[in-house]
C-alpha positions in Angstrom: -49.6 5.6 -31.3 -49.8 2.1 -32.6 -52.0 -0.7 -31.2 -50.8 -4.3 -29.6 -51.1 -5.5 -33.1 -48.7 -3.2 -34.6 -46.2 -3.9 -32.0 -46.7 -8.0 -32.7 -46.7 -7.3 -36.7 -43.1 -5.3 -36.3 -42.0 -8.1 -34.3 -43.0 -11.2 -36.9 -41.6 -8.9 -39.7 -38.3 -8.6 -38.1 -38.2 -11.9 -37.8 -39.1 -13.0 -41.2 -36.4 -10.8 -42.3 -34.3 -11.6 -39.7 -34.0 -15.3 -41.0 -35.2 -15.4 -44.7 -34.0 -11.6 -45.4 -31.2 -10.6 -47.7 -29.5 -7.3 -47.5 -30.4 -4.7 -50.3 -29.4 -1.0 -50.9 -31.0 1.9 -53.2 -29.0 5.0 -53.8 -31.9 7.5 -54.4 -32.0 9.3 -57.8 -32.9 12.2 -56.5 -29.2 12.5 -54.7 -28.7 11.5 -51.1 -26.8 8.7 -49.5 -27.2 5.3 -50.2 -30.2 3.1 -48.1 -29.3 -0.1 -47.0 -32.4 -2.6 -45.6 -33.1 -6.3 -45.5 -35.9 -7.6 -47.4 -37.7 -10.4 -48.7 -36.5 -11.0 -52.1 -38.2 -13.8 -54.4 -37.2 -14.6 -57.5 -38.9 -16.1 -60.5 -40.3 -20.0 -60.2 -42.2 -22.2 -61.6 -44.1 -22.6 -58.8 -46.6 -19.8 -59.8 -47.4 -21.0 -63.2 -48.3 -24.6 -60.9 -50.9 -22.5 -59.2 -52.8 -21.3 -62.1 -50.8 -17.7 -61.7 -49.5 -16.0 -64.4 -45.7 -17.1 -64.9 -43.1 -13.9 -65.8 -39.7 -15.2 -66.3 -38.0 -12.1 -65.8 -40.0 -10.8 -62.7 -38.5 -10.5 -59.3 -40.0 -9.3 -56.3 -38.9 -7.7 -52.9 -41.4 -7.0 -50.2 -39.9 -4.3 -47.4 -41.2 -2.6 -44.8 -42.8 0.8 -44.2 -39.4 3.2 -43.7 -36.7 0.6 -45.0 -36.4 3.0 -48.1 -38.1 5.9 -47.7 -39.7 7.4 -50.7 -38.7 4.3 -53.1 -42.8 4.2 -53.3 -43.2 7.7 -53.7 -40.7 8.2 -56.5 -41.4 5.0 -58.6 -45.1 5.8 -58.5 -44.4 9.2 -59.8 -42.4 7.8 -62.8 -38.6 8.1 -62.1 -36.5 5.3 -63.0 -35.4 3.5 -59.7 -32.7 0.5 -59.3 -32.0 -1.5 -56.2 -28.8 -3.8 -56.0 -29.8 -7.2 -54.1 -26.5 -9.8 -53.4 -24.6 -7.5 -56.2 -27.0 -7.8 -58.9 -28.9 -4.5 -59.9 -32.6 -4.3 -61.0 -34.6 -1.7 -62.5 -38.1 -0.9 -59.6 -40.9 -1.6 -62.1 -43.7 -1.0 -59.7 -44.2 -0.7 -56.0 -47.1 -1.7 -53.8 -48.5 -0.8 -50.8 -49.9 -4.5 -49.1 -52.4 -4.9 -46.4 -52.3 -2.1 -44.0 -49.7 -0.2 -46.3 -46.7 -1.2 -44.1 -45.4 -4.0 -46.1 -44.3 -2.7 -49.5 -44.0 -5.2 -52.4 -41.7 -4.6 -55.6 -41.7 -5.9 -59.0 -38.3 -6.0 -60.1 -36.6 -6.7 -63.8 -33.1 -7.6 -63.7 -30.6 -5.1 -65.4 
């Protein structure tokens, strides 16, 4: 059973995605039907290189919650090669990352 703060944290997520989401789906490599979530998807700016951040050209990144694709984390840490298709573009699932409380999953991504 969660506490009041996972109940608020669920909400804001929801909302985040609700209104800066865009729609994403993984077909598992291991067979199964085809996972559809929104997510927060990011890609490559300037912006970082402002801050003092390193700057990758080719790096995209999608943050997800906890359950939106089951076992993307578990499979991509264990080395299979993983692709997600975001607004009908496809990317290979470099590395995934458990944030924070290990809810909020972010992914590097390298367009195909």
């Amino acid at each position: 059973m969660g506490t009041p703060f996972d109940g608020i944290q669920d909400a804001l997520f929801e909302t985040v995605k609700s209104v800066y989401g865009t729609d994403a789906s993984w077909a598992p490599s291991t067979g199964g039907p085809a996972l559809t979530a929104k997510v927060l998807f990011k890609e490559p700016t300037n912006e970082k290189e402002l801050a003092g951040r390193e700057y990758n050209p080719i790096q995209w990144i999608m943050e997800y919650k906890q359950g939106d694709f089951d076992n993307l984390f578990e499979l991509v840490r264990s080395g299979t090669s993983e692709m997600v298709t975001i607004d009908n573009q496809n990317y290979y699932v470099r590395t995934v990352t458990a944030l924070y409380d290990g809810k909020t999953l972010k992914s590097l991504l390298e367009k195909i």
